[in-house]
C-alpha positions in Angstrom: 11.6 7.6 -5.6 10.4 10.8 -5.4 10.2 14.3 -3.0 6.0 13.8 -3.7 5.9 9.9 -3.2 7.7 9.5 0.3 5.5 12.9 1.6 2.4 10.7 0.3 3.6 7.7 2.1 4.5 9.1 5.2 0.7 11.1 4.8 -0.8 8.0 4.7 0.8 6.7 8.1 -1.0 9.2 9.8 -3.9 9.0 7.9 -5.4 5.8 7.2 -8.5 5.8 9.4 -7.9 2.2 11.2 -6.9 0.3 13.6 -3.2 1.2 14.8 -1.2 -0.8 16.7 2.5 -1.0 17.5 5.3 -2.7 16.2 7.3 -4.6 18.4 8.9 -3.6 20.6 10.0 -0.7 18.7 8.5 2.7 18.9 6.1 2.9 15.7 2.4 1.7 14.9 0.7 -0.1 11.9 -2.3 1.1 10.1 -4.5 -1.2 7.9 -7.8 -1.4 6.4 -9.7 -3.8 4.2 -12.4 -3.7 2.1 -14.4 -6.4 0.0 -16.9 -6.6 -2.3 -18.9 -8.0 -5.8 -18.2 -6.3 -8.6 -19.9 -6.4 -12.3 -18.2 -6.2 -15.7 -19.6 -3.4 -17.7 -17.4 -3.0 -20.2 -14.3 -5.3 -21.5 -11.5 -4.2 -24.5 -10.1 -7.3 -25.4 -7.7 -5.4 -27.8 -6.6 -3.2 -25.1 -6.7 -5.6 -22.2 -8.7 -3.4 -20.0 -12.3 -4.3 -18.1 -14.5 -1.7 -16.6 -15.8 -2.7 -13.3 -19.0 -1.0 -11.7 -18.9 -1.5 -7.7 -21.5 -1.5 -5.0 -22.2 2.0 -4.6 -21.8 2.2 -8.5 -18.6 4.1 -9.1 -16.6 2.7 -12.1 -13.4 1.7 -12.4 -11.4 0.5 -15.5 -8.4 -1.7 -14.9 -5.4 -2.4 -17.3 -5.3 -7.2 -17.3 -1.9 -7.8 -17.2 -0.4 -9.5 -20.7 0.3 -12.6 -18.2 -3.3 -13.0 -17.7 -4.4 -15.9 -20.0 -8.4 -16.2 -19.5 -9.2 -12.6 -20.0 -11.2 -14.5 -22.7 -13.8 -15.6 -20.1 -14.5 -12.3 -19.2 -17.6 -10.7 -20.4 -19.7 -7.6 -19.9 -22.1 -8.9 -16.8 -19.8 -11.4 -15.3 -19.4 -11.1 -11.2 -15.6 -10.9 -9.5 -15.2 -11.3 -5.9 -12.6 -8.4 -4.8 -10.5 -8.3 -1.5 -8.5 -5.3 -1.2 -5.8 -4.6 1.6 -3.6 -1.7 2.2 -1.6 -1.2 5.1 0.9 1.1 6.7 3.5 0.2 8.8 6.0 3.4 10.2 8.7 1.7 12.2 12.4 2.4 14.0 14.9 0.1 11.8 16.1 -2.5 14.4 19.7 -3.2 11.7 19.9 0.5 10.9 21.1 1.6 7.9 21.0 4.6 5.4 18.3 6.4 3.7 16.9 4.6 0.6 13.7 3.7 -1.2 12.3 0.4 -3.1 9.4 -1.5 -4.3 8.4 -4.8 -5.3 6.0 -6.6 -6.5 4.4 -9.7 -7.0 2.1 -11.2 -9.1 0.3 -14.7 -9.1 -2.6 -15.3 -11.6 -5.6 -18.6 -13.0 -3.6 -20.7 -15.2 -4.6 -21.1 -18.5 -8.5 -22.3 -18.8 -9.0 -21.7 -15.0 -12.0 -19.3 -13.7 -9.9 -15.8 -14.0 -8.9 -14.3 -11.2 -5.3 -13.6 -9.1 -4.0 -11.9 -6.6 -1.3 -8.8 -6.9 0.8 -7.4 -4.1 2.9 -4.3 -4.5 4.9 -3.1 -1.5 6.6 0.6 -1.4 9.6 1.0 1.7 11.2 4.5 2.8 13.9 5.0 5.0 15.0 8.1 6.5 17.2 9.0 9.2 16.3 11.3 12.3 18.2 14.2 12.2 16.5 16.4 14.9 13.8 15.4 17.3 11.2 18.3 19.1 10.0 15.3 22.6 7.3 18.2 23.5 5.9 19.6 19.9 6.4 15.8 18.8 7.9 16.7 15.6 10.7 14.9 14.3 13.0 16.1 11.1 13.7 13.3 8.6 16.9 13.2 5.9 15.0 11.2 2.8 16.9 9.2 0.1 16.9 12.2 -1.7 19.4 14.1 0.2 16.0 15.9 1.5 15.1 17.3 5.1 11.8 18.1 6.3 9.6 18.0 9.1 7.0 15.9 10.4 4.5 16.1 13.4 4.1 12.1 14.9 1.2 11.0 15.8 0.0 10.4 19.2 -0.6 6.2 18.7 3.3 6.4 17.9 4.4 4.5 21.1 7.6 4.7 22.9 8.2 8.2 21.3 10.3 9.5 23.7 13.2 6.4 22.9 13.5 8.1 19.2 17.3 9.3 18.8 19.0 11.3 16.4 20.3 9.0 14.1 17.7 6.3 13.9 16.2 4.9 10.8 12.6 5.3 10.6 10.6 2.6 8.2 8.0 3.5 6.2 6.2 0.3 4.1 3.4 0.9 2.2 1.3 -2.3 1.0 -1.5 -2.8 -1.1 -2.8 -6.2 -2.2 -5.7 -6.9 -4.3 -7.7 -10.7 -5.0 -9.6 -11.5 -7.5 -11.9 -13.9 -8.7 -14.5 -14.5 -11.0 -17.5 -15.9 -9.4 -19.2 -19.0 -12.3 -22.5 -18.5 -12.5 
């Protein structure tokens, strides 16, 4: 993973504009926010397996179907999707410890062949870094990333328990983003 993508991540932990709450019992908090709309099909490439979307406030956006999509068929400049989109941060003290590392997964579940298109996709990013110095007054804390990187980050105020973050800890960063989809028959 790299240098750019864990700053991004741990960017977003302090920046999603939503609700925050803590985890556990261990210091950290959890951002997430939601959004769902109709969106139109303006534009499908069947050869290319892509399909241009226009959304409520009309901004555009093409997306690439998956080859394991098999109804992309059905799909057709005009038709209506219902969309639910989730994304969610969660910044956390590892209760098992560990070392620093990265990884992702994904999954993938999609309309079986001759069902109304549609699916749902989940792809979740995790970071861990280990404290290496902690500031309890400026609230800073310096991090050692998976890539053998230091650097330092102010924590947020709706981090809880703050003051029980050691030297040594392994701090959690998951990133999440899920997306449904469905084609509404008209």
């Amino acid at each position: 993973m790299s240098k750019s993508l864990f700053s991004v991540l741990i960017a977003l932990a302090v920046a999603l504009p939503a609700a925050v709450h803590a985890q556990g019992d261990k210091p950290g908090a959890v951002a997430a926010e939601a959004a769902e709309a109709v969106v139109v099909v303006r534009a499908v490439n069947y050869e290319m397996r892509t399909v241009t979307f226009q959304g409520p406030q009309g901004n555009l956006v093409t997306m690439d179907v998956p080859p394991e999509a098999q109804n992309l068929d059905q799909v057709h400049v005009g038709s209506k999707f219902h969309v639910r989109y989730l994304r969610s941060v969660a910044v956390y003290i590892s209760e098992v410890g560990g070392e620093p590392a990265a990884g992702e997964a994904s999954t993938m579940e999609l309309a079986e062949k001759g069902a109304t298109p549609g699916g749902t996709m989940v792809h979740v990013k995790q970071v861990q870094a280990r404290v290496e110095k902690i500031d309890y007054d400026a609230r800073t804390v310096v991090l050692h990333g998976p890539l053998g990187n230091d650097f330092e980050l102010a924590v947020d105020e709706h981090v809880r328990r703050f003051n029980e973050i050691k030297p040594g800890d392994i701090v959690v960063v998951r990133y999440t983003e899920a997306l449904a989809m469905q084609m509404i028959k008209e």
